[in-house]
C-alpha positions as CSV (number, residue, x, y, z in Angstrom):
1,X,-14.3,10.1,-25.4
2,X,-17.5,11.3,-27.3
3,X,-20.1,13.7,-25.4
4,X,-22.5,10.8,-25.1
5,X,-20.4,8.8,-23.6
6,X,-19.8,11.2,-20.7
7,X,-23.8,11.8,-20.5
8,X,-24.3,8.2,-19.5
9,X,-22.0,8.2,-16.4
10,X,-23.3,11.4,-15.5
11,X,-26.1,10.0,-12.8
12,X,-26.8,11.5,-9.6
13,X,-25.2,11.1,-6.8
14,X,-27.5,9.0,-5.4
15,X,-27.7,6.8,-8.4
16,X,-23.9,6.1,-8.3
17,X,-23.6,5.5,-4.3
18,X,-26.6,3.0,-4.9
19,X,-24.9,1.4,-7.3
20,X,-21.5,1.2,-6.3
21,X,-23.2,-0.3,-2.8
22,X,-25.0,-2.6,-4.3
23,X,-21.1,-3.9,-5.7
24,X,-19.7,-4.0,-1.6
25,X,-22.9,-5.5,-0.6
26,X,-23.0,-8.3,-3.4
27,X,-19.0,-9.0,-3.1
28,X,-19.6,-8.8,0.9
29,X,-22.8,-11.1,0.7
30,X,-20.9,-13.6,-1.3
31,X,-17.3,-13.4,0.2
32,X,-19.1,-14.2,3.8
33,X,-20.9,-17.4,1.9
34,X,-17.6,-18.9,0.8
35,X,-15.0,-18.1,3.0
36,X,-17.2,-18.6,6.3
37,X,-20.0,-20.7,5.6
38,X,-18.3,-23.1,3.1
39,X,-14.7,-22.7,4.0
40,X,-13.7,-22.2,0.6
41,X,-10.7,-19.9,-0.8
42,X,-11.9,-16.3,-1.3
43,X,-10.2,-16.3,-4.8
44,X,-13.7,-17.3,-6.4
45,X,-15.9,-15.0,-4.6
46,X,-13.3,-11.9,-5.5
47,X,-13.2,-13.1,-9.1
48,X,-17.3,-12.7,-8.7
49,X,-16.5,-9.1,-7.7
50,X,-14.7,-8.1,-10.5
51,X,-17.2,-9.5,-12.9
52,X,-19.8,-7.6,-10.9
53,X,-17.8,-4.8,-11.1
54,X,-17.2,-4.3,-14.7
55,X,-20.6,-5.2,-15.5
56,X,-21.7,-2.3,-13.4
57,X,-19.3,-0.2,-15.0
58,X,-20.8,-0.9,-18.3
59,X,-24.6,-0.5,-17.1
60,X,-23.1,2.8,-16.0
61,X,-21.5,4.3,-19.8
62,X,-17.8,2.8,-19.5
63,X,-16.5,0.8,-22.6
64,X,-14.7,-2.6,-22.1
65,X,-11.1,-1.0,-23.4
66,X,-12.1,1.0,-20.1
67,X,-13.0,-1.8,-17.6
68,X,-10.0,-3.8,-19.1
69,X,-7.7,-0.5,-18.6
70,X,-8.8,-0.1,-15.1
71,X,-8.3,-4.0,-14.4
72,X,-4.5,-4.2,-15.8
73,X,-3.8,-1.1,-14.2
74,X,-4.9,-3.0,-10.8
75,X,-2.8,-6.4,-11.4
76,X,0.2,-3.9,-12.4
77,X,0.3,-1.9,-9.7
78,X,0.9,-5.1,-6.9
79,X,3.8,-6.3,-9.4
80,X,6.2,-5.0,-7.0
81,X,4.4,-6.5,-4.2
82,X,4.2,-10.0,-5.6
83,X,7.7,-10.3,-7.0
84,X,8.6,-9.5,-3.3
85,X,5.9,-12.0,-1.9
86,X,8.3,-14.8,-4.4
87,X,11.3,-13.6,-3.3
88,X,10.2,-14.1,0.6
89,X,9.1,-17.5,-0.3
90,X,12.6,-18.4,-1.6
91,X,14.3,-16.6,1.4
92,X,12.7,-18.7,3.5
93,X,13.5,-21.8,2.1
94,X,17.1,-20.6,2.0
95,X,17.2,-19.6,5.2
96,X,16.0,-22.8,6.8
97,X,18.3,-24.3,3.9
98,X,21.5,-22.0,6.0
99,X,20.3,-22.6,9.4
100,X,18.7,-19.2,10.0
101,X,15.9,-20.0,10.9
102,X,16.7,-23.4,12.9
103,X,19.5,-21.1,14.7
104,X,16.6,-18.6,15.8
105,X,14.8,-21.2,17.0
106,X,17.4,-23.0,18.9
107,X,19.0,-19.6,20.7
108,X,15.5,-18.4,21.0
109,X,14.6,-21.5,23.0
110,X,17.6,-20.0,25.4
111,X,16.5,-16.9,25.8
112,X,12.6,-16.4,25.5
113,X,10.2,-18.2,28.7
114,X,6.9,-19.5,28.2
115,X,5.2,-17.0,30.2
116,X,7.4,-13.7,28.9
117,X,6.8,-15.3,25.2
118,X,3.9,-13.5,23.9
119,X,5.3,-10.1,24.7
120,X,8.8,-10.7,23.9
121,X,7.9,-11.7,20.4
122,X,5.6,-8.7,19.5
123,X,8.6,-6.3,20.8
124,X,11.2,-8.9,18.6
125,X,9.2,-8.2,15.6
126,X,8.6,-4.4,16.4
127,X,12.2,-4.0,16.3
128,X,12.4,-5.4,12.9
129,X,9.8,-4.2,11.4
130,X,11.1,-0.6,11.9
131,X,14.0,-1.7,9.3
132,X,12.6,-4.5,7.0
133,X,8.9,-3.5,7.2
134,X,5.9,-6.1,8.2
135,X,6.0,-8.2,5.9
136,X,9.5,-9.1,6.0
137,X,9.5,-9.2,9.5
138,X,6.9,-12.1,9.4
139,X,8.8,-13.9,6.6
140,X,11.5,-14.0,8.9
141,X,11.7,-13.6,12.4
142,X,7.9,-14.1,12.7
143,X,8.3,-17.6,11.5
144,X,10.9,-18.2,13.4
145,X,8.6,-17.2,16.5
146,X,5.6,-19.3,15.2
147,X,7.7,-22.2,15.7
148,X,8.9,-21.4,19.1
149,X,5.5,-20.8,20.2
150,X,4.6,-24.4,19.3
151,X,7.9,-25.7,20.8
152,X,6.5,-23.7,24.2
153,X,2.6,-24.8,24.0
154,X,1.1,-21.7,23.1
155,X,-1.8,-21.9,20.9
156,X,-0.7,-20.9,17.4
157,X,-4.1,-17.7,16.9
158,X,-2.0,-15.9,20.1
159,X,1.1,-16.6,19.1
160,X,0.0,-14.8,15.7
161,X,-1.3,-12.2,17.1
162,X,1.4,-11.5,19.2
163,X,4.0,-11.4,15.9
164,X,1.3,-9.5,13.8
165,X,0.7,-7.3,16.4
166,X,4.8,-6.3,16.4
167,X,5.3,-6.5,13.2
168,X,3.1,-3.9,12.2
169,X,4.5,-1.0,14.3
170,X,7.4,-0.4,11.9
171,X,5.4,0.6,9.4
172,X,3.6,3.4,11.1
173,X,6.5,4.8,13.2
174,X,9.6,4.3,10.7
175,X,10.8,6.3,8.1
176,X,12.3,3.5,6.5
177,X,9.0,2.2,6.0
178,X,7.3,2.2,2.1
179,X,3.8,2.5,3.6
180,X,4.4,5.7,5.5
181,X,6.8,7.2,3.1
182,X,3.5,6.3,0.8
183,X,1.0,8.5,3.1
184,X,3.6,11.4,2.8
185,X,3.7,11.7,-0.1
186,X,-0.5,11.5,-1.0
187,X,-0.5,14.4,1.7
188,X,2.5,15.9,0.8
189,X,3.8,16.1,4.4
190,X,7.7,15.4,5.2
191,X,8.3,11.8,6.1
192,X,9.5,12.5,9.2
193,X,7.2,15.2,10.2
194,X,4.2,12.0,9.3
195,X,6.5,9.4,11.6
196,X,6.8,11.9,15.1
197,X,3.5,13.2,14.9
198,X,1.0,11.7,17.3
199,X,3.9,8.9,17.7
200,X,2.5,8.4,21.5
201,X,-0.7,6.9,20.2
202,X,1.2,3.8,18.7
203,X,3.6,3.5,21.6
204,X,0.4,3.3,23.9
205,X,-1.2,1.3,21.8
206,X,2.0,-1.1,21.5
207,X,2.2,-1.0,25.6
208,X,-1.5,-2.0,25.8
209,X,-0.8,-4.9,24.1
210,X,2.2,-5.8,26.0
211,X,0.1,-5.9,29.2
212,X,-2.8,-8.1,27.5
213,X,0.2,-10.6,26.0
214,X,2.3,-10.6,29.4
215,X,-1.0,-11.3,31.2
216,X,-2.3,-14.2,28.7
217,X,1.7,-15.4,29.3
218,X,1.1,-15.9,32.6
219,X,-0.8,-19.4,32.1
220,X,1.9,-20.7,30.5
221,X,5.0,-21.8,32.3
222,X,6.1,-24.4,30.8
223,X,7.9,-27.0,33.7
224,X,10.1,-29.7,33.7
225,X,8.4,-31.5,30.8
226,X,8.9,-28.9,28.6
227,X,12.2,-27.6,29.4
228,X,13.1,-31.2,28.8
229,X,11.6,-31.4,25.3
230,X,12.9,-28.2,24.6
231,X,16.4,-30.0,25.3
232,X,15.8,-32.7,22.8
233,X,14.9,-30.2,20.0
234,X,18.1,-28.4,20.4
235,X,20.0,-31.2,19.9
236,X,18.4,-32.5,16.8
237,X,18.7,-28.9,15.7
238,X,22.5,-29.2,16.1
239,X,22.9,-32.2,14.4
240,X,20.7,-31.5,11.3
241,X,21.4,-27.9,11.0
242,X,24.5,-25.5,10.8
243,X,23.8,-24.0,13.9
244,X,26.1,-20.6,14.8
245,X,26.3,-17.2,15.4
246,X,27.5,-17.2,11.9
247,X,24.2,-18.5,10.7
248,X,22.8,-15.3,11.4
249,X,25.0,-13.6,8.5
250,X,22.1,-13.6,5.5
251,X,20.0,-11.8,8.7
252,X,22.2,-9.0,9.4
253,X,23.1,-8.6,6.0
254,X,19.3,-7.7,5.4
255,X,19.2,-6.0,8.4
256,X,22.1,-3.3,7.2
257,X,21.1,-3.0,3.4
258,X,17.4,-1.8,4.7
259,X,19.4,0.5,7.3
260,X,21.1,2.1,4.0
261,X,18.4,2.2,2.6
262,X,18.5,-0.7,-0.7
263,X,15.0,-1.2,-1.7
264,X,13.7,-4.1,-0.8
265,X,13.4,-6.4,-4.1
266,X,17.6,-6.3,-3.9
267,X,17.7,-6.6,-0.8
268,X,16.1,-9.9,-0.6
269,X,18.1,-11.0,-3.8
270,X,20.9,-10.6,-1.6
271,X,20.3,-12.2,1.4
272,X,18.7,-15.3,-0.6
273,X,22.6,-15.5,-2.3
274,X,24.3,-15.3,0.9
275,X,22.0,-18.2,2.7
276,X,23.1,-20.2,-0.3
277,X,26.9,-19.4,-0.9
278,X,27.1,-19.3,3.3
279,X,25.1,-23.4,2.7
280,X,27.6,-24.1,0.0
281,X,30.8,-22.9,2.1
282,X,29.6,-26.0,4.9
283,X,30.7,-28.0,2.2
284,X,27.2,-29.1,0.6
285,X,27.5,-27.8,-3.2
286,X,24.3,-29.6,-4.6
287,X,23.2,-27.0,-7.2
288,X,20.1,-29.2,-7.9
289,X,19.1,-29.5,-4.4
290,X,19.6,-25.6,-3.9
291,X,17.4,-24.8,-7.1
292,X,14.5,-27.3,-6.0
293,X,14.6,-25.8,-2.6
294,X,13.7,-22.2,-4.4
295,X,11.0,-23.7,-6.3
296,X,9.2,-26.3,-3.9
297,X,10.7,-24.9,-0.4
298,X,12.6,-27.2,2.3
299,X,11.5,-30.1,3.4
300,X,12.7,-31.0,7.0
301,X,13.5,-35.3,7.9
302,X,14.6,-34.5,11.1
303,X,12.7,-37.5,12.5
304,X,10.8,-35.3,15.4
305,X,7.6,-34.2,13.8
306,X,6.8,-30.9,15.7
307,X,10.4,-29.7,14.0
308,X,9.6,-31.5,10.7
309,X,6.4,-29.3,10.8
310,X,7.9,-25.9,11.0
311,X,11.1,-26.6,8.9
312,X,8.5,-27.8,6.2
313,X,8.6,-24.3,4.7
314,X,9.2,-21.8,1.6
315,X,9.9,-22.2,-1.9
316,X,8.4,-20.2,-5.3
317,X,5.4,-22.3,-5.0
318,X,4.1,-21.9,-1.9
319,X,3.7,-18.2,-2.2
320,X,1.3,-19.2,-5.8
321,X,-1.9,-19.6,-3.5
322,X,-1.3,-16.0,-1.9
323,X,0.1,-14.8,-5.5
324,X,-3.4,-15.6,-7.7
325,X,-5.2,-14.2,-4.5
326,X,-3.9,-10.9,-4.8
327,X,-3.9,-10.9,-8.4
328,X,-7.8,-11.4,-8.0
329,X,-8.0,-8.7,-5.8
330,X,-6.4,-6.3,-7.7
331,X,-8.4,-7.0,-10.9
332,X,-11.3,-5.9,-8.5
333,X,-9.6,-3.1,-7.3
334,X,-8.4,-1.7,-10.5
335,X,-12.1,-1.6,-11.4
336,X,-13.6,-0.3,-8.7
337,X,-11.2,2.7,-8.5
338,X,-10.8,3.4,-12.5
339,X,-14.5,3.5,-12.8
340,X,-15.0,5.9,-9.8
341,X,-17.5,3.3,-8.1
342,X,-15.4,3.9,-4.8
343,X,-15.5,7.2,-4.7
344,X,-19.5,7.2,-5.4
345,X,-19.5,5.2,-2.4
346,X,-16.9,7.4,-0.4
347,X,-17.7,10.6,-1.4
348,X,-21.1,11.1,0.7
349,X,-19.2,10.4,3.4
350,X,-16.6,12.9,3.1
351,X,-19.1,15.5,2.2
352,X,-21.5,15.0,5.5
353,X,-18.7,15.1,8.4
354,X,-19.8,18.0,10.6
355,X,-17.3,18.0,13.5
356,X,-13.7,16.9,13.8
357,X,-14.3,13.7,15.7
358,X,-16.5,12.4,13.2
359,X,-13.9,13.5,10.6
360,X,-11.0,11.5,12.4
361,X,-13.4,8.4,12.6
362,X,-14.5,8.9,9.0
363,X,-11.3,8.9,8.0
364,X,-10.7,5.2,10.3
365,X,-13.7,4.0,8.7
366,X,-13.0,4.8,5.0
367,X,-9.5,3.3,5.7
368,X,-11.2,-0.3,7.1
369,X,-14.0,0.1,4.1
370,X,-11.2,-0.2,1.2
371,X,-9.5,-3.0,3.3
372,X,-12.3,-4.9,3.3
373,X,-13.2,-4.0,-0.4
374,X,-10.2,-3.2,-2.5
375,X,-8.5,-5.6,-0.7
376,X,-4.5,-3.8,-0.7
377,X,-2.8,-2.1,2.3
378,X,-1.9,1.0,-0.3
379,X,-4.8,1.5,-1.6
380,X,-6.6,1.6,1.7
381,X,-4.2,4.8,1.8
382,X,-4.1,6.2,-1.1
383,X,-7.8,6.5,-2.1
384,X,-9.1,8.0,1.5
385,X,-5.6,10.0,1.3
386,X,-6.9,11.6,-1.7
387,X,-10.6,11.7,-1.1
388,X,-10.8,13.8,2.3
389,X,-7.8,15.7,1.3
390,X,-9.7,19.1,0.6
391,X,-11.8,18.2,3.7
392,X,-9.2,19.1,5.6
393,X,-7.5,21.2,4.0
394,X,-10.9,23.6,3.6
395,X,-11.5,23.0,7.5
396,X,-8.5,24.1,8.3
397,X,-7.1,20.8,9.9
398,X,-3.1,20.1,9.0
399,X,-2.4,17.7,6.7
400,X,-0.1,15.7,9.0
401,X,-3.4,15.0,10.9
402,X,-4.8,12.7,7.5
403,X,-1.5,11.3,6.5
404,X,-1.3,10.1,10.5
405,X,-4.9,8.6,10.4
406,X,-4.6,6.9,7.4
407,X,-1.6,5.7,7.7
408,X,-2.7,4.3,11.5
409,X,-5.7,2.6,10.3
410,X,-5.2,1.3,6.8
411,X,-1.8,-0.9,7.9
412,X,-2.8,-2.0,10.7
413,X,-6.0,-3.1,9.7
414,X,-4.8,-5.0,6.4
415,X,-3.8,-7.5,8.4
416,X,-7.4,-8.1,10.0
417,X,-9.0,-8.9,6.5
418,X,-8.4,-12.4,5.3
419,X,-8.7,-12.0,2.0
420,X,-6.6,-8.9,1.9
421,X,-3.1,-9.3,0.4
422,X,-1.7,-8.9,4.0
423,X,-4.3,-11.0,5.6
424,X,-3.3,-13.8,2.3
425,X,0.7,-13.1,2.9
426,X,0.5,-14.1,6.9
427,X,-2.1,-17.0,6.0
428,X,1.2,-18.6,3.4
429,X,3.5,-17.5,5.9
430,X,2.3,-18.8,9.4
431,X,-0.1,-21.2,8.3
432,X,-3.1,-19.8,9.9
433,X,-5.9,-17.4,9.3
434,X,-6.8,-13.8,10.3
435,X,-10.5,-15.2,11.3
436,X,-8.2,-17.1,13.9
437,X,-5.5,-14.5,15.0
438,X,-7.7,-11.1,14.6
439,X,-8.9,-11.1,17.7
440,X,-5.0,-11.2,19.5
441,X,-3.6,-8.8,17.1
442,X,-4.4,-6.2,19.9
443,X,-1.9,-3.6,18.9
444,X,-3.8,-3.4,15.3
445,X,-7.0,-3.6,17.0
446,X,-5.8,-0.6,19.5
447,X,-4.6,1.7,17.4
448,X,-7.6,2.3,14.9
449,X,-9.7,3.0,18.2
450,X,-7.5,5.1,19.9
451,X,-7.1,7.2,17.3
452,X,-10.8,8.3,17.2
453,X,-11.3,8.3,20.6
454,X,-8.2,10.7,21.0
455,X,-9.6,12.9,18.6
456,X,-13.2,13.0,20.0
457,X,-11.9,14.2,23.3
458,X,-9.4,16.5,21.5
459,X,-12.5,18.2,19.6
460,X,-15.7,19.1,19.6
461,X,-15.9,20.5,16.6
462,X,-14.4,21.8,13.5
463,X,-11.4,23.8,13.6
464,X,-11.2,27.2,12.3
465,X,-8.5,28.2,10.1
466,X,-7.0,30.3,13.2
467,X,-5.9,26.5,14.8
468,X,-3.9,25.5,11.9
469,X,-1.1,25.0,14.1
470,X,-3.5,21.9,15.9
């Protein structure tokens, strides 16, 4: 790179946080026109960003090889992320295929009341999602609860909220989980020093929501017309499905490669190949049936159309929508962060925090700020990770204290964002849209604000580096 080359991205600071704020505010102007007022998929509007983006970065001194570089960089780095986002899509065809998920669904319907729903599936998914994570969780039993949730009445944004709500406490609180083992290593603080520390916080936080769900439960009980229909469904479960405890096989089998720790890509593999050898062993052996289940998903005939509605599911292609989303998102992202426009647009921040507090809710706010604009749960940790790393290492403040704030608010708030690659993943998964669930995800709403407000009464200012034991 020649010297004058480097003299044209050398503007002031001022200069760069203007025009990396004029990006969010263009991208944030135009997102709200098409998603809100025109109901349109946010895949144009991030596309727009990216364009804005690396047109800014060539106002600013960067070549196109540069722009380019930072965009395939972007789209590379969620490779991992999409070929798992595939594979759920196939797992869940294949599991409904099985009878996984119609044999959750009918022993669920044993087990789980109308009123004790709501927090009974957040602590379902809370459980999982400490071994397969929250995404796999949702893919899984979290569809499997969406459709009981119908079955029982309750409107499908609580119902939502209640399974996002679970199936994000995993990834803060388990060291099986990628996000957290991600956060350790930006701050380079033991895994399971990052999990234990401050682990009240999210248990109170998850409690909080427990009481708000079992409260909201409350107005639903159900009675004699609905017990009866839930009757009916079982039966028509059992006679289109091969409904056992041994349908729950592919389901543990996940469940105990995760506890040995098998990444996840195999993992799925796996369990996708058991739902179909278990389907084949009932004595159906249709390989052209099984393959056009991967690709286009099942589609339920059961006759009762609330059933045909949730068994209606999975497959390759319906995971394409949520696929090209985060694709789009990533060429944006890649941009923003190759070209230093984020951390113009960060870096004022972390250089005016006077006291602790305002660190802590720096920190939250950073982590919401990249969720909403480089739209990817692991970025919204890695770049604040990084940025206000020798903030508090020159204040004194242990570095278990960053990797637990971002960690708390960049997953849970992911989720929130609907054109964030977790707020696109639930939206192909359950059918429904953060705009709707957001505001019963309680537990991700909780946490974020607990955190700060724990740290403003913990503080008043600054540490000294005499309280690095804090």
């Amino acid at each position: 790179m020649n010297n004058m080359s480097c003299k044209k991205r050398l503007f002031s600071g001022s200069v760069g946080f203007l025009r990396s704020l004029f990006v969010m505010t263009a991208l944030a102007a135009v997102m709200l026109a098409g998603v809100v007022v025109y109901d349109s998929a946010p895949h144009i509007p991030m596309l727009f960003g990216a364009v804005l983006a690396g047109t800014m970065a060539l106002i600013s001194g960067y070549t196109w090889e540069e722009v380019e570089a930072g965009m395939v960089k972007g789209m590379s780095s969620s490779l991992s992320s999409l070929t798992i986002l595939l594979l759920i899509g196939i797992l869940t065809g294949t599991w409904i295929l099985d009878g996984v998920v119609p044999a959750m669904v009918y022993y669920g319907l044993d087990l789980i009341s109308p009123a004790l729903f709501l927090p009974s599936a957040m602590f379902l998914c809370a459980l999982l999602s400490m071994l397969v994570g929250s995404w796999g969780t949702i893919g899984t039993i979290g569809l499997a609860m969406a459709g009981l949730a119908q079955i029982m009445g309750i409107p499908m944004p609580i119902a939502a909220g209640a399974i996002v709500s679970g199936s994000y406490v995993g990834d803060k609180i388990s060291p099986l989980s990628d996000t957290a083992n991600l956060t350790s290593a930006i701050t380079e603080v033991d895994i399971f020093e990052n999990v234990k520390y401050k682990i009240a916080l999210p248990l109170v936080s998850l409690g909080a929501a427990a009481v708000i769900f079992f409260i909201i439960g409350q107005q639903y009980h159900g009675g004699g017309e609905v017990y009866s229909q839930i009757e009916q469904l079982q039966q028509v479960l059992a006679e289109h499905f091969a409904v056992t405890p041994f349908s729950f096989f592919p389901l543990v089998l996940l469940v105990v490669l995760m506890l040995l720790r098998v990444p996840a890509i195999p993992s799925l593999v796996a369990s996708i190949l058991a739902a179909a050898l278990q389907w084949m062993f009932h004595g159906e052996a249709d390989m052209g049936t099984l393959l056009d289940i991967c690709m286009d998903g099942y589609v339920s005939s059961t006759g009762v159309e609330l059933l045909d509605t949730l068994l209606t599911a999975g497959g390759f292609n319906s995971m394409l929508y949520s696929v090209s989303m985060i694709l789009c998102a990533m060429m944006f992202s890649g941009i923003m962060e190759h070209t230093g426009q984020m951390e113009a647009l960060m870096r004022p921040v972390v250089e005016h925090v006077k006291s602790f507090g305002g660190l802590i809710a720096a920190t939250v706010g950073s982590c919401i700020l990249v969720n909403v604009c480089l739209p990817e749960e692991f970025i919204s940790i890695s770049i604040p990770g990084a940025l206000f790393l020798d903030a508090y290492d020159r204040r004194g403040i242990p570095r278990k204290e960053l990797a637990y704030t971002a960690s708390a608010a960049g997953t849970t708030t992911s989720s929130l964002i609907p054109w964030n690659t977790c707020g696109v993943f639930i939206t192909g998964v359950l059918g429904i849209s953060p705009f709707a669930y957001a505001p019963y995800a309680f537990y991700n709403l909780i946490l974020p604000v607990l955190t700060i407000l724990a740290a403003v009464s913990r503080r008043k200012g600054l540490p000294h580096e005499s309280e690095k034991g804090l």
